[in-house]
C-alpha positions as CSV (number, residue, x, y, z in Angstrom):
1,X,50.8,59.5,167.3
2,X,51.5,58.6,170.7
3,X,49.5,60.0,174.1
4,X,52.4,62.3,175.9
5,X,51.7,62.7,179.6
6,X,53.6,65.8,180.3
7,X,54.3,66.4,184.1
8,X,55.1,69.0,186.1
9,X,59.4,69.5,186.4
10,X,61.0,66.9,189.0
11,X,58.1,64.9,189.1
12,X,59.2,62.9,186.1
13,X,60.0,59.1,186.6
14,X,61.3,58.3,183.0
15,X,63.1,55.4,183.3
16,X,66.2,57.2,181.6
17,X,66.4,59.3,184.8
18,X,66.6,56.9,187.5
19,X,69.0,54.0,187.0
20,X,67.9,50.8,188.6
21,X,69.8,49.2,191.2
22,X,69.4,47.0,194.5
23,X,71.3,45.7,197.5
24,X,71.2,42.0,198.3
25,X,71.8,40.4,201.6
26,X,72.2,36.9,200.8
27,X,71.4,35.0,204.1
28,X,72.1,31.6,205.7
29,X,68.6,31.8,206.6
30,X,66.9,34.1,204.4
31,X,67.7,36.6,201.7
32,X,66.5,39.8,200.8
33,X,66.7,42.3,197.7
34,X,66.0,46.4,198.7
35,X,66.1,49.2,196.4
36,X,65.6,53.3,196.7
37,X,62.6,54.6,195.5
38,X,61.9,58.4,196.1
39,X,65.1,58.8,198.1
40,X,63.8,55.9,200.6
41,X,65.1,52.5,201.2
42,X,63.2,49.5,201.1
43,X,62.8,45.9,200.2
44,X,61.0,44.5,197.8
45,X,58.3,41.8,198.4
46,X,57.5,38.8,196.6
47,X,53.7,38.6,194.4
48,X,52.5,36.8,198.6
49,X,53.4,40.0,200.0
50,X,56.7,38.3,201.7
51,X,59.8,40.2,201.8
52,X,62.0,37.1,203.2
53,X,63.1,34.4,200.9
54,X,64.1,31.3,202.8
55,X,67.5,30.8,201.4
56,X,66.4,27.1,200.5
57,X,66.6,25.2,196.9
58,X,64.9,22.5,196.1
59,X,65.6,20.2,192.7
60,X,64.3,17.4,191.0
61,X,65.1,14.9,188.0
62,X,63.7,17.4,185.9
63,X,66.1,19.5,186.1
64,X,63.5,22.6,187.7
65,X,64.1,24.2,191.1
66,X,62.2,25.5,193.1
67,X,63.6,29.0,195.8
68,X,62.1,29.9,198.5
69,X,58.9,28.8,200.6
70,X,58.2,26.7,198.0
71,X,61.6,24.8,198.3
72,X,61.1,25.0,202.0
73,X,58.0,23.0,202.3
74,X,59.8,20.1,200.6
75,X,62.3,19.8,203.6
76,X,60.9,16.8,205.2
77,X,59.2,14.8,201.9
78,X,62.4,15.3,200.2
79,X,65.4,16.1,202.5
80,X,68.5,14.9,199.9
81,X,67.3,17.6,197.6
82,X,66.6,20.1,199.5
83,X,69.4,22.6,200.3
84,X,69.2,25.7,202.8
85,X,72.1,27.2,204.9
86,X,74.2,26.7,201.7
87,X,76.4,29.8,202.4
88,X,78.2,27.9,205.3
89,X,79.6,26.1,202.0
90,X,80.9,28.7,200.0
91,X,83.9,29.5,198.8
92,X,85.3,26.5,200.7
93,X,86.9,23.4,200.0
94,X,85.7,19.3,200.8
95,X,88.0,19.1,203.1
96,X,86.6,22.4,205.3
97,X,83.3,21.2,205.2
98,X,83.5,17.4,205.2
99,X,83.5,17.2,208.9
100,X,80.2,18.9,209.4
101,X,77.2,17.6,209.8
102,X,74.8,18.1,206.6
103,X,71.4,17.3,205.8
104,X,72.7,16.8,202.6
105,X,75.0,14.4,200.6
106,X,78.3,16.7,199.7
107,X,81.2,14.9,197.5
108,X,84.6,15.7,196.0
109,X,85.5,16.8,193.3
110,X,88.7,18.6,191.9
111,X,89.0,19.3,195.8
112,X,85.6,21.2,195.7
113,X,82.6,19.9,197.9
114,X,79.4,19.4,195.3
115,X,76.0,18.5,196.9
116,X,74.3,15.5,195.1
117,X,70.5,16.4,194.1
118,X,68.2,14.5,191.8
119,X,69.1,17.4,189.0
120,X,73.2,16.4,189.2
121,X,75.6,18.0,191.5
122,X,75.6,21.3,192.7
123,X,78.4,23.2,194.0
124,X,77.5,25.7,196.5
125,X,78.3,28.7,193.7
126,X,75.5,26.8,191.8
127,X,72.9,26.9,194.9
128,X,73.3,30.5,195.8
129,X,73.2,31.6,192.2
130,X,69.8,29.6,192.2
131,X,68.6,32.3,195.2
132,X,70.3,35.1,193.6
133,X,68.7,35.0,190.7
134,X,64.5,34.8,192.2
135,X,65.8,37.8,194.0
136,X,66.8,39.2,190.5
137,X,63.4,38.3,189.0
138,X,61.5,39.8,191.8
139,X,63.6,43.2,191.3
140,X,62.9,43.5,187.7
141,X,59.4,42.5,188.5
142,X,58.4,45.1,191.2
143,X,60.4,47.8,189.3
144,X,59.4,47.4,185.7
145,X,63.1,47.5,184.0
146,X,66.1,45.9,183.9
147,X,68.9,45.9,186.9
148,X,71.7,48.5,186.1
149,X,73.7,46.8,188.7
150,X,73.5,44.9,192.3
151,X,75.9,45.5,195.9
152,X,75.6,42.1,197.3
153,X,76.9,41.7,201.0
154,X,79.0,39.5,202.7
155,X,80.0,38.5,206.7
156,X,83.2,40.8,207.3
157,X,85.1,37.9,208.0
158,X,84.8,36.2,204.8
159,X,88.2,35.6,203.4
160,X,89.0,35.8,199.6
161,X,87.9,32.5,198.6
162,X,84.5,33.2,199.8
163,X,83.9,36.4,198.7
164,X,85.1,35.4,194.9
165,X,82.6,32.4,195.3
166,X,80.1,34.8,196.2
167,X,80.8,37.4,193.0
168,X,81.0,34.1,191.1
169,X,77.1,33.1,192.1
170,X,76.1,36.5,190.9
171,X,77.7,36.7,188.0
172,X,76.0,33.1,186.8
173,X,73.0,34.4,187.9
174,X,72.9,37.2,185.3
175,X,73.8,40.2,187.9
176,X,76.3,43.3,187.7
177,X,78.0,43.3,190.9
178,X,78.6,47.0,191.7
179,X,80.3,45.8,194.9
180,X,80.8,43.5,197.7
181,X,79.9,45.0,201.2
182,X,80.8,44.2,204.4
183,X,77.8,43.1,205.8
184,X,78.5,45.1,209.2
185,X,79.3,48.2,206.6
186,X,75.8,47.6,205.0
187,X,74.0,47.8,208.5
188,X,76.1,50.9,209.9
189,X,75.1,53.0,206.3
190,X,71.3,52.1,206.9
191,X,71.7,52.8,210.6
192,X,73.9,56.3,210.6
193,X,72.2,58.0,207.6
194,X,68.9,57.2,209.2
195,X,70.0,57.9,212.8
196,X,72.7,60.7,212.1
197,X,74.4,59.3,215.2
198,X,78.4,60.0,214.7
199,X,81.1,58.5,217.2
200,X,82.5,55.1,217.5
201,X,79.9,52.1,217.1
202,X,80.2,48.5,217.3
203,X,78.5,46.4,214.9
204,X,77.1,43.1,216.6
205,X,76.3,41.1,213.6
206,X,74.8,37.3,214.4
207,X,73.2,36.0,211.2
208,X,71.9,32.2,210.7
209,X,75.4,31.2,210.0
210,X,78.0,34.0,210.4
211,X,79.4,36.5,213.3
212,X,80.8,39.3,212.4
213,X,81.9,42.5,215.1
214,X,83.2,45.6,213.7
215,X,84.4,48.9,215.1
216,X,83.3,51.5,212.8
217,X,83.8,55.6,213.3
218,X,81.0,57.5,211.6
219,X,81.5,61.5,211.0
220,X,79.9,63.6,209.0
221,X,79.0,60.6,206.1
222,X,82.4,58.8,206.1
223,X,82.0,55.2,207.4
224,X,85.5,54.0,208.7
225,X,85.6,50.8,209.8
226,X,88.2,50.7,212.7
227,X,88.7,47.0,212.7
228,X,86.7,43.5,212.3
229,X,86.7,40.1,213.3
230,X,84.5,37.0,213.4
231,X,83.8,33.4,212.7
232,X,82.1,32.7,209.2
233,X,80.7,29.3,210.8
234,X,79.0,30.7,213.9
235,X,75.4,31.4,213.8
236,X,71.8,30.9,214.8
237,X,72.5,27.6,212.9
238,X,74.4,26.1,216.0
239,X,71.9,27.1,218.5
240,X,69.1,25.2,216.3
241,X,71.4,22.1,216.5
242,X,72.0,22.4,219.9
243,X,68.4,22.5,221.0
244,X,67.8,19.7,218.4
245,X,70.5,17.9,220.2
246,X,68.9,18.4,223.8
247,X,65.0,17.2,222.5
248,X,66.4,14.2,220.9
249,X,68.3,13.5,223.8
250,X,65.2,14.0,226.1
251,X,63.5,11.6,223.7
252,X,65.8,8.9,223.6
253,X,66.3,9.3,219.9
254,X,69.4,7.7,218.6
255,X,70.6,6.7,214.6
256,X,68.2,9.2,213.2
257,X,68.3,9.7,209.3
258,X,68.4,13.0,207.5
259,X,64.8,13.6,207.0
260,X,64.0,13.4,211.4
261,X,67.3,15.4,211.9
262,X,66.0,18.5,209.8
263,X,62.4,17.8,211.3
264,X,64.3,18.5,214.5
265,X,66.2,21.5,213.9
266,X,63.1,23.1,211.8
267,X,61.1,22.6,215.3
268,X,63.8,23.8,217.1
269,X,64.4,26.9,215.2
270,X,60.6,27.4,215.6
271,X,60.6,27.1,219.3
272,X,63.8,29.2,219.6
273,X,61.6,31.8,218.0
274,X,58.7,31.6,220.4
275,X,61.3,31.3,223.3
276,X,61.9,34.9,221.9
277,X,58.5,36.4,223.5
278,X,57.5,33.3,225.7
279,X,58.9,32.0,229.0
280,X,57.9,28.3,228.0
281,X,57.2,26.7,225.1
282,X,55.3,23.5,225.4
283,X,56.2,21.1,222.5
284,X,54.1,18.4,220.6
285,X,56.7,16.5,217.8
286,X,55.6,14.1,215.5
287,X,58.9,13.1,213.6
288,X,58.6,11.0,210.9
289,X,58.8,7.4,211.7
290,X,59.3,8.1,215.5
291,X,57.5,8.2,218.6
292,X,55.6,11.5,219.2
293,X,57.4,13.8,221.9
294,X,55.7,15.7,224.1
295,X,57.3,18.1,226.6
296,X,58.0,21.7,227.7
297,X,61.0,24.3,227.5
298,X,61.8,26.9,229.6
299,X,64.1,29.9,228.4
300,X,66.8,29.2,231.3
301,X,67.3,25.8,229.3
302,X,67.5,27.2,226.3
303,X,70.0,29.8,227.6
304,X,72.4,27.2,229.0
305,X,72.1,25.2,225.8
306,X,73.7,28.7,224.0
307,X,75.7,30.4,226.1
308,X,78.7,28.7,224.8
309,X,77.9,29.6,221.4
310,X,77.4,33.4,222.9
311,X,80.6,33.2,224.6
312,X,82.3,32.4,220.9
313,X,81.1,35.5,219.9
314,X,82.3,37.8,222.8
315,X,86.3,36.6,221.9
316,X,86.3,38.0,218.6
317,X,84.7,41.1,220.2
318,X,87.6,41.3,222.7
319,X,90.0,40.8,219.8
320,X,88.4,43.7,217.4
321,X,88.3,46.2,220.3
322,X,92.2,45.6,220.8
323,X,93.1,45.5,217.0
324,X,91.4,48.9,217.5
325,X,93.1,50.3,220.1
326,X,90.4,51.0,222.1
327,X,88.4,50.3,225.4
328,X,84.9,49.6,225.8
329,X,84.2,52.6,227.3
330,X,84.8,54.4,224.1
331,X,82.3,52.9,222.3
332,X,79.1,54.8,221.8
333,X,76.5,52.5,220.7
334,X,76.7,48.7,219.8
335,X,74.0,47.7,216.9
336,X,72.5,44.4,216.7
337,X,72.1,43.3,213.4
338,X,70.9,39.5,212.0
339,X,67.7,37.7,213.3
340,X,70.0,35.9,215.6
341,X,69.9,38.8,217.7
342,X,66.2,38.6,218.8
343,X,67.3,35.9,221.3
344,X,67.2,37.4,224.7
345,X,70.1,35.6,225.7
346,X,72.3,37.0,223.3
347,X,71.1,40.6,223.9
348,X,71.5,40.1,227.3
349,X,75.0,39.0,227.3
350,X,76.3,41.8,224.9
351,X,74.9,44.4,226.8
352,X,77.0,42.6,230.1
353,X,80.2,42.3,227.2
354,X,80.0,46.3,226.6
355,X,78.4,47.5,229.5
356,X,75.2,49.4,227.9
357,X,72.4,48.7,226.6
358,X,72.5,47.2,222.3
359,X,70.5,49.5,220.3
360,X,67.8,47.2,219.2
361,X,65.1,49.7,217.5
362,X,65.8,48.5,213.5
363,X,64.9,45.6,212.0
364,X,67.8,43.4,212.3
365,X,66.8,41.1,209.3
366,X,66.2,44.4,207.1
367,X,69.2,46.4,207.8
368,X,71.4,45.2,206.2
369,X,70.0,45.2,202.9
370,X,68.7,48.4,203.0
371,X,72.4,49.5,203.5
372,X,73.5,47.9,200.6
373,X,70.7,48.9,198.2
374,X,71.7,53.0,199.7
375,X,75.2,52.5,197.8
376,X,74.1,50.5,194.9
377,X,72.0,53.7,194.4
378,X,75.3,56.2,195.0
379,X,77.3,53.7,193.0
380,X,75.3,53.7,189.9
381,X,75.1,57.5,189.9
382,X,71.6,58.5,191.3
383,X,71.7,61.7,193.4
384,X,71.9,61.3,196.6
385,X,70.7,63.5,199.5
386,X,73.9,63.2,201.4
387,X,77.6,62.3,199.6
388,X,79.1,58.6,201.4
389,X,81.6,57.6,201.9
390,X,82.7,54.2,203.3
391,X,86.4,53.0,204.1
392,X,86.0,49.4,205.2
393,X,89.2,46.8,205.8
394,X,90.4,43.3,205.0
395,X,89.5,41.3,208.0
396,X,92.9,38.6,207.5
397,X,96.6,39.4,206.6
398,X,97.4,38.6,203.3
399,X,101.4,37.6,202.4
400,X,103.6,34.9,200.8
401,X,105.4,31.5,201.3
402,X,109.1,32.3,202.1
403,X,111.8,30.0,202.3
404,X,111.3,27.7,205.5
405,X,107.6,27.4,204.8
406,X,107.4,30.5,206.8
407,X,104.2,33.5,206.0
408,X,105.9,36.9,205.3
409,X,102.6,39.0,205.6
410,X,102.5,41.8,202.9
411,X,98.9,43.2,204.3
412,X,98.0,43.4,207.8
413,X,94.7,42.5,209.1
414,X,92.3,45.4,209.7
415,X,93.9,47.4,206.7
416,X,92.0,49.8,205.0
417,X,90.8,48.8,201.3
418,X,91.0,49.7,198.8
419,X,95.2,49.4,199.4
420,X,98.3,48.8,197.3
421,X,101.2,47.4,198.9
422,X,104.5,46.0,197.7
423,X,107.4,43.9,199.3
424,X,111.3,42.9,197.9
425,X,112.2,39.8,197.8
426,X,115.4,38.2,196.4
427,X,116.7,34.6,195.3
428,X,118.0,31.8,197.4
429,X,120.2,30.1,194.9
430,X,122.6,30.8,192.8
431,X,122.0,31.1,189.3
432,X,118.3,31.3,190.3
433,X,115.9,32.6,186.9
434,X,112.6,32.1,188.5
435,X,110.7,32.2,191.7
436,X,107.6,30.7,192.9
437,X,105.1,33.0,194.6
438,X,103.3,31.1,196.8
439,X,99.7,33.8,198.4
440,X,98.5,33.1,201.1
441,X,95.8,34.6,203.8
442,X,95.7,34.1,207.4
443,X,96.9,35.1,211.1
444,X,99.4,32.3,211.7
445,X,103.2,32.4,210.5
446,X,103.3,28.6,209.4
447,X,102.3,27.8,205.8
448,X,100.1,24.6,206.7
449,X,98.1,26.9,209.2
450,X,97.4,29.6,206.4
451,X,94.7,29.9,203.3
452,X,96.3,29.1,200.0
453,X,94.9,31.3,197.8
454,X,97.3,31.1,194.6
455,X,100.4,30.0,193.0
456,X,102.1,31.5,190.3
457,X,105.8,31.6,188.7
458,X,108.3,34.6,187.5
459,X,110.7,33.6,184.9
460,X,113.3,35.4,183.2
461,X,115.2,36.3,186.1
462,X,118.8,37.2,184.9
463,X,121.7,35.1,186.5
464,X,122.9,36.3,189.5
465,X,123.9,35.3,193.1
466,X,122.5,34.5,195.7
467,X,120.5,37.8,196.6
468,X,121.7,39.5,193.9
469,X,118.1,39.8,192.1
470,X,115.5,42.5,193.4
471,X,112.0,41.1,193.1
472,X,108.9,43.4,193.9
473,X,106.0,42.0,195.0
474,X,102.6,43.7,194.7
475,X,99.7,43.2,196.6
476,X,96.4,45.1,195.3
477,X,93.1,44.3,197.1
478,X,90.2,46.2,195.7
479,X,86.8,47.7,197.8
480,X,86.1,44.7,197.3
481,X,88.5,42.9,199.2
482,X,89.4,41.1,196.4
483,X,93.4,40.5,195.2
484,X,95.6,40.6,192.7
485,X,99.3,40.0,193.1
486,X,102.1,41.4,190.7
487,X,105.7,40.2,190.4
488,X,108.8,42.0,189.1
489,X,112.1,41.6,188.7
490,X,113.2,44.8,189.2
491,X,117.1,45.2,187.1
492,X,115.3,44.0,184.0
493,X,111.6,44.7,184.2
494,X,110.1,41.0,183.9
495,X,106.5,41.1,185.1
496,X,103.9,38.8,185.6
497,X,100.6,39.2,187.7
498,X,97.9,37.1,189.0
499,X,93.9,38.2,189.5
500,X,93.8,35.7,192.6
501,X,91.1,33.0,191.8
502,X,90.7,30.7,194.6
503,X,90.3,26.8,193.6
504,X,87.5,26.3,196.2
505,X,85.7,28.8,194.1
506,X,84.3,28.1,190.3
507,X,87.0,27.5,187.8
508,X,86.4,29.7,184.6
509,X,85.9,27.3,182.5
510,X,83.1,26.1,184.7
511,X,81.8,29.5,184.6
512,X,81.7,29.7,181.3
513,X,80.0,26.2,180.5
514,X,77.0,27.6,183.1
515,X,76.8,30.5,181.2
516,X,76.9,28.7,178.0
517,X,73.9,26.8,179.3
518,X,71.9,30.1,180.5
519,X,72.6,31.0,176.8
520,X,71.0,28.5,175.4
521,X,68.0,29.3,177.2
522,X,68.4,32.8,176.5
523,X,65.8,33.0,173.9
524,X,63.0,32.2,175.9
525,X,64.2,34.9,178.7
526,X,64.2,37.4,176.1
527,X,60.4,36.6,175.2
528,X,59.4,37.2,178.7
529,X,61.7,39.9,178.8
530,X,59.7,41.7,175.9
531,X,56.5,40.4,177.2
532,X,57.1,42.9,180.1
533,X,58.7,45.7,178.3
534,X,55.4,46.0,176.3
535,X,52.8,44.7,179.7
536,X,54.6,48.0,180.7
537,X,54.3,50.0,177.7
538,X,50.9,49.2,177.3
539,X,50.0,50.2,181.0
540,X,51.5,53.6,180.6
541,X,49.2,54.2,177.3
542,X,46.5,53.2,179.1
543,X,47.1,55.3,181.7
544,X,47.8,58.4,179.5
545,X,44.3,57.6,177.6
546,X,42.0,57.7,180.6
547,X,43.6,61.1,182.4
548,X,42.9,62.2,178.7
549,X,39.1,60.9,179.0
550,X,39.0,62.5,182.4
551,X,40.0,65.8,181.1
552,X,39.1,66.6,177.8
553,X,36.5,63.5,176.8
554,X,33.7,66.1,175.6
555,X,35.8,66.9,172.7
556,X,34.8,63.6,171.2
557,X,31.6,62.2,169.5
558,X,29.8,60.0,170.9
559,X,30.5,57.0,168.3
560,X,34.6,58.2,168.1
561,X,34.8,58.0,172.1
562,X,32.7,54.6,171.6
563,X,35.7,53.4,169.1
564,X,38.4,54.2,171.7
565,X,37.2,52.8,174.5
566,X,37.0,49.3,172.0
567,X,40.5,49.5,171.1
568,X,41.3,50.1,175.1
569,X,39.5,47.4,175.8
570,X,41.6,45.0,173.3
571,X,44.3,46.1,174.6
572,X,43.6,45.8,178.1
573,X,42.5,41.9,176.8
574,X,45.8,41.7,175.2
575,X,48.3,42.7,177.9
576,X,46.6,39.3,180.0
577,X,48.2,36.9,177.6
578,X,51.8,36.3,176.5
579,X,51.7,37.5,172.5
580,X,54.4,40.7,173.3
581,X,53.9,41.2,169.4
582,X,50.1,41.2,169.5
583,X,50.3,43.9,172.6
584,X,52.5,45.9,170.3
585,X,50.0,46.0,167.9
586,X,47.3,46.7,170.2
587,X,49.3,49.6,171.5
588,X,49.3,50.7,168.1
589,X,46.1,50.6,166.9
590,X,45.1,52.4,170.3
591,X,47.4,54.8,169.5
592,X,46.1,55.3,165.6
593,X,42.6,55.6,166.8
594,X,43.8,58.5,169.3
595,X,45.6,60.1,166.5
596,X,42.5,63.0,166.0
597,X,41.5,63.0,169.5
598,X,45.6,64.1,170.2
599,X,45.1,67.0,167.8
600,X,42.0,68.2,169.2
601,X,43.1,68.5,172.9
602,X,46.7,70.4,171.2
603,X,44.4,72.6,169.3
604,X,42.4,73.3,172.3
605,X,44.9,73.7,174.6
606,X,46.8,76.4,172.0
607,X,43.6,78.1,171.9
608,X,43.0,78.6,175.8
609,X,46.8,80.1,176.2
610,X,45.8,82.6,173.0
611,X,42.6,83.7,174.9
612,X,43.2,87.3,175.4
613,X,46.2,87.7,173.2
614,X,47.3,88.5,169.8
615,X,49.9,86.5,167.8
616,X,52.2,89.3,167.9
617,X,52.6,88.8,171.3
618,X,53.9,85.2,170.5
């Protein structure tokens, strides 16, 4: 007979009560997992106490990686395999990202950049589903149970390509994506329900590798997010380099290999840092295989050596606040969000862009996380303290290739999603029984200056003339901001639809041959899996048996007490190894031991609530 620990009504934290889920904000810099426990947001720290994960990977020949700290420390001994600020890579093709400058060795293939490690090549889905899934681990660790479901965030600005990357990495790393969020979104959820602050708010978001601006409207719990803009390669990233740039420079460094280049920008992200509280930092470099440097930095360098990269951030601002159709004046607060924003400079120069003072009181490295782990708990059906509701847009026009290699945009920019919208379209030809549907994403009306995201084919089209066939096109992005495009002729009823699957992303049959591989090793996930179920099971018994002691111990013999504490002790021996069958037993024997103990404490307790009473009474 089990121990029952019966607790007072709402106090109850059976696990069949609470669902669990988690927002992830997965960084250029460093990620983070956050959860809702007793109606509060937080994020969850590692076994060191660390709630940061470097977003770095590190492999080997053997085929093990190493996320994290960990993976960080190998920067310099092993730079070729050693991969950080991968989500500047996502979701785009070799040719995007073949003219920037890696740390790295990125190749072709199938039109996809791969990074070459010691364990094979990589492709950036590969990397972040390597970060994605410690995050996992250290979710189901801290909370004891298995993830009902994740809301993973993403820069505003990230087009489809990138986001479907990004659902891609989760789903190979095991996760249930509830939703992508807007990043911006995530931050302005965290900040309004903790702030209750309604009005218009713009949303400064400068992460390692992203911008993002939005204009969001917060009343009474509904998020709106006016408009958005932003650069997906912009970011603290480019002042690191730039600084980098300036010491070796001042050193007379020239031809350096990959190893002293990230030895450079890992002390100039350092000193950026300090530049942060200090006036000066004085520097003392040892990069490997070069002459010591030895010199000092003022902030008024450091500011000049950014304040182009600031400047980049203040057009997209201009552009949001017009897409809005508002002025400057209008806008209530402005939010700083991403650790890029502790740089005086850049704080400086918003509050000169918008005229006020940013609101810098949260933690801009937190907040967005936290936001995202508030609707993973709405989504998955927890009660909430206050009903939400968020209505956030596509940041680029979507459309199609019409004749003339000309972009007839179907979905505007800055249009609220979810949204369903549908175009006609007719043949050029005579005699014409199918059309290619060329989708495509971007602001410019020329083909070759737009995204292609997909290509697909409707046949059947009866013989007509020229302009004779009706063809509806349907565009239907999801929250999202995901698409899927529908064709149909509409005299006859042909049909045909696409679930737009960008090539830069992971094919499906690539996909499925990862997953086929985490399969295989599926078996010895499960073992740990059970290993924990019963670690838990086991603690919960335990704890049952000593408030039992505590309260009712003097109903036992001395040698029958002596005989339970011996099974507790085995069992608390047991849960230190890894036998989850052994545990099980343990629990049971425990449990077998208690068995007359159990019906002691019911029969005392039935006899205290008759004291006084009769049985007719009952």
């Amino acid at each position: 007979m089990a121990l029952l620990q019966i607790n007072e009504p709402g106090q109850s934290t059976a696990p069949h009560q609470h669902r669990l889920a988690v927002g992830i904000d997965l960084g250029t810099t460093n990620s983070l997992v956050a959860t809702v426990r007793s109606g509060i947001p937080e994020t969850l720290a590692n076994e060191a106490g660390e709630h940061l994960l470097s977003s770095v990977v590190h492999y080997n020949s053997e085929g093990v990686n190493q996320v994290g700290t960990e993976a960080k420390n190998k920067a310099y001994e092993d730079t070729d395999n050693t991969i950080s600020s991968v989500k500047r890579l996502i979701g785009r093709s070799y040719a995007e990202v073949a003219a920037d400058t890696h740390h790295y060795s990125v190749c072709e293939q199938d039109g996809q950049a791969f990074l070459k490690t010691a364990a094979g090549l990589k492709s950036p889905v590969q990397v972040s589903a390597d970060i994605l899934s410690t995050l996992k681990k250290r979710a189901e660790n801290s909370l004891d149970g298995e993830l009902s479901g994740a809301v993973i965030t993403v820069p505003a600005y990230f087009d489809d390509a990138q986001r479907q990357a990004t659902k891609d990495a989760a789903r190979l790393a095991g996760l249930d994506v509830l939703r992508l969020l807007n990043e911006p979104t995530a931050a302005a959820v965290a900040y309004g329900l903790d702030q209750k602050a309604e009005g218009i708010h713009a949303i400064y978001d400068l992460g390692g590798g992203t911008f993002d601006i939005s204009i969001l409207r917060l009343q009474r719990g509904v998020f709106e997010v006016i408009a958005t803009a932003g650069d997906a390669a912009l970011g603290g990233d480019d002042m690191d380099h730039a600084l980098a740039e300036h010491i070796a420079k001042h050193a007379d460094f020239t031809d350096l290999n990959n190893s002293q280049l990230r030895y450079l920008r890992q002390m100039a992200r350092q000193i950026k840092e300090d530049l942060t509280e200090a006036e000066c930092v004085h520097v003392d470099l040892c990069p490997p295989d070069l002459a010591p440097v030895h010199m000092s930095i003022e902030r008024p360098q450091f500011d000049l050596l950014v304040d182009k990269l600031i400047q980049k951030t203040l057009m997209p601002c201009r552009r949001a606040l017009r897409d809005a159709g508002i002025d400057k004046a209008e806008i209530d607060e402005v939010v700083m969000v991403g650790g890029s924003t502790r740089v005086p400079r850049v704080r400086e120069k918003v509050a000169q862009f918008f005229d006020c003072q940013p609101h810098v009181g949260i933690d801009p490295d937190k907040v967005v996380a936290l936001g995202a782990a508030i609707q993973a708990n709405a989504l998955v059906g927890n009660k909430a303290d206050e009903e939400l509701l968020l209505l956030d847009v596509t940041p680029l026009s979507l459309g199609i290739e019409t004749m003339g290699g000309l972009v007839e945009k179907v979905i505007p920019r800055n249009t609220a999603i979810p949204v369903t919208r549908a175009q006609d379209f007719t043949t050029f030809k005579d005699g014409q029984t199918a059309m290619a549907i060329h989708v495509l994403q971007g602001e410019r009306d020329v083909v070759s200056d737009c995204r292609s995201l997909a290509r697909f084919e409707l046949c059947g089209i009866p013989s007509m003339v020229a302009g004779g066939a009706r063809i509806r096109v349907t565009f239907q992005v999801d929250a999202d901001g995901l698409l899927t495009v529908s064709a149909t002729e509409e005299s006859t009823g042909v049909h045909t639809q696409v679930e737009v699957k960008p090539s830069y992303g992971l094919g499906d049959d690539m996909v499925e041959k990862m997953l086929k591989e985490a399969m295989e090793n599926a078996e010895v996930d499960m073992q740990a899996r059970r290993l924990k179920e019963q670690q838990v099971e086991a603690k919960r018994t335990l704890e049952a048996l000593d408030a039992a002691l505590a309260k009712d111990g003097d109903l036992l013999k001395a040698e029958e007490k002596a005989l339970l504490e011996q099974e507790r002790a085995n069992l608390v021996s047991l849960m230190q190894g890894d036998d989850n069958k052994a545990i099980k037993q343990g629990i049971e024997a425990l449990e077998r031991a208690s068995r007359d103990f159990v019906a002691r404490r019911m029969d005392a307790g039935i006899r205290a609530a008759m004291q006084g009473h009769s049985v007719n009474e009952f």
